[in-house]
C-alpha positions as CSV (number, residue, x, y, z in Angstrom):
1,X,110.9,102.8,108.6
2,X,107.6,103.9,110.1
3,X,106.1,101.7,112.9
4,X,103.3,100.7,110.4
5,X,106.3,99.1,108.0
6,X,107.6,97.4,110.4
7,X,104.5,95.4,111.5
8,X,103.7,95.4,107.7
9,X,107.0,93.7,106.5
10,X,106.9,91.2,109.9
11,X,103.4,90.0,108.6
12,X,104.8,89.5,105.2
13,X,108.1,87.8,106.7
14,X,106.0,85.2,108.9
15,X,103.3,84.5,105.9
16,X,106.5,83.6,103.9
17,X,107.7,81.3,106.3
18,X,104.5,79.5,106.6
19,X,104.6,79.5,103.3
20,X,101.3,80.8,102.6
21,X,100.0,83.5,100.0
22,X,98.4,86.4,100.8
23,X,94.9,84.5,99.8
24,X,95.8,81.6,101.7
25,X,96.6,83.4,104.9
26,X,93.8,86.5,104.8
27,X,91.5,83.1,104.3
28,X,92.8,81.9,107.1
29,X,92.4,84.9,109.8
30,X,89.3,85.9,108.0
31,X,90.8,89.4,106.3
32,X,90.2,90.5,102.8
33,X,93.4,90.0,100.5
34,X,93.3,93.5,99.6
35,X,93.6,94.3,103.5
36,X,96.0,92.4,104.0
37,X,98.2,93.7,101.3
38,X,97.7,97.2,102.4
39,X,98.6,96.3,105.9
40,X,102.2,94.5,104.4
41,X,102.4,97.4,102.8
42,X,102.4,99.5,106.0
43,X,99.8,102.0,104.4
44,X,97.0,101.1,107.5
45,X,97.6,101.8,111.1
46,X,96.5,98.6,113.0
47,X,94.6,98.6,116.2
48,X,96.2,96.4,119.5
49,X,93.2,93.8,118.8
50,X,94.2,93.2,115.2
51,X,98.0,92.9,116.0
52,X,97.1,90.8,118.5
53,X,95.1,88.9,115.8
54,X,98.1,88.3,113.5
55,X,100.3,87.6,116.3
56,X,98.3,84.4,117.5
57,X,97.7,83.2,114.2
58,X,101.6,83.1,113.8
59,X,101.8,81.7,117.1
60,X,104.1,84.1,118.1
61,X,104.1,87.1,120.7
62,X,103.2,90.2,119.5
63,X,106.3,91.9,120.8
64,X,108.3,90.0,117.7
65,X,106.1,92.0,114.9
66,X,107.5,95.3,116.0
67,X,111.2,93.9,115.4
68,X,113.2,96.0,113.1
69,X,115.9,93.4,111.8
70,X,113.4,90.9,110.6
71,X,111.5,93.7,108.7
72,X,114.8,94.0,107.1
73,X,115.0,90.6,106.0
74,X,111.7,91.1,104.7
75,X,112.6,93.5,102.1
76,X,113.8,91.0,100.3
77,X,111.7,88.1,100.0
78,X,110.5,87.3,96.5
79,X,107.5,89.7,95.3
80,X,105.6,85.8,95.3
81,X,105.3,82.4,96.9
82,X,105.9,79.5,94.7
């Protein structure tokens, strides 16, 4: 996995457990959905500030996007929240 699908499949794992869409949470840090989907996607190559960005607004350190083993898990989350 590149660097870009890792961060990609983090932001999508810690959306999931907040149990937000993709609307819900690009509403909420003021990206468009279709950003954010490319980004989960891992087809964008995010600057420090917007890492950052997503990083606070999971309340987590930014350090924990880069982790290979939850991208893993996120491969298999369902394609949508219910």
């Amino acid at each position: 996995m590149t660097l870009p699908e890792i961060i990609g499949l983090n932001v999508k794992w810690y959306r999931y457990q907040n149990r937000l869409t993709q609307a819900q949470y690009a509403n909420k840090i003021k990206f468009k959905v279709a950003y954010l989907s490319i980004v989960e996607s891992g087809k964008v190559n995010l600057t420090c500030k917007n890492i950052s960005l997503l990083a606070k607004s999971f309340h987590i350190p930014p350090e924990l996007l880069l982790n290979e083993e939850t991208a893993k898990l996120a491969k298999n989350l369902p394609i949508r929240i219910r």
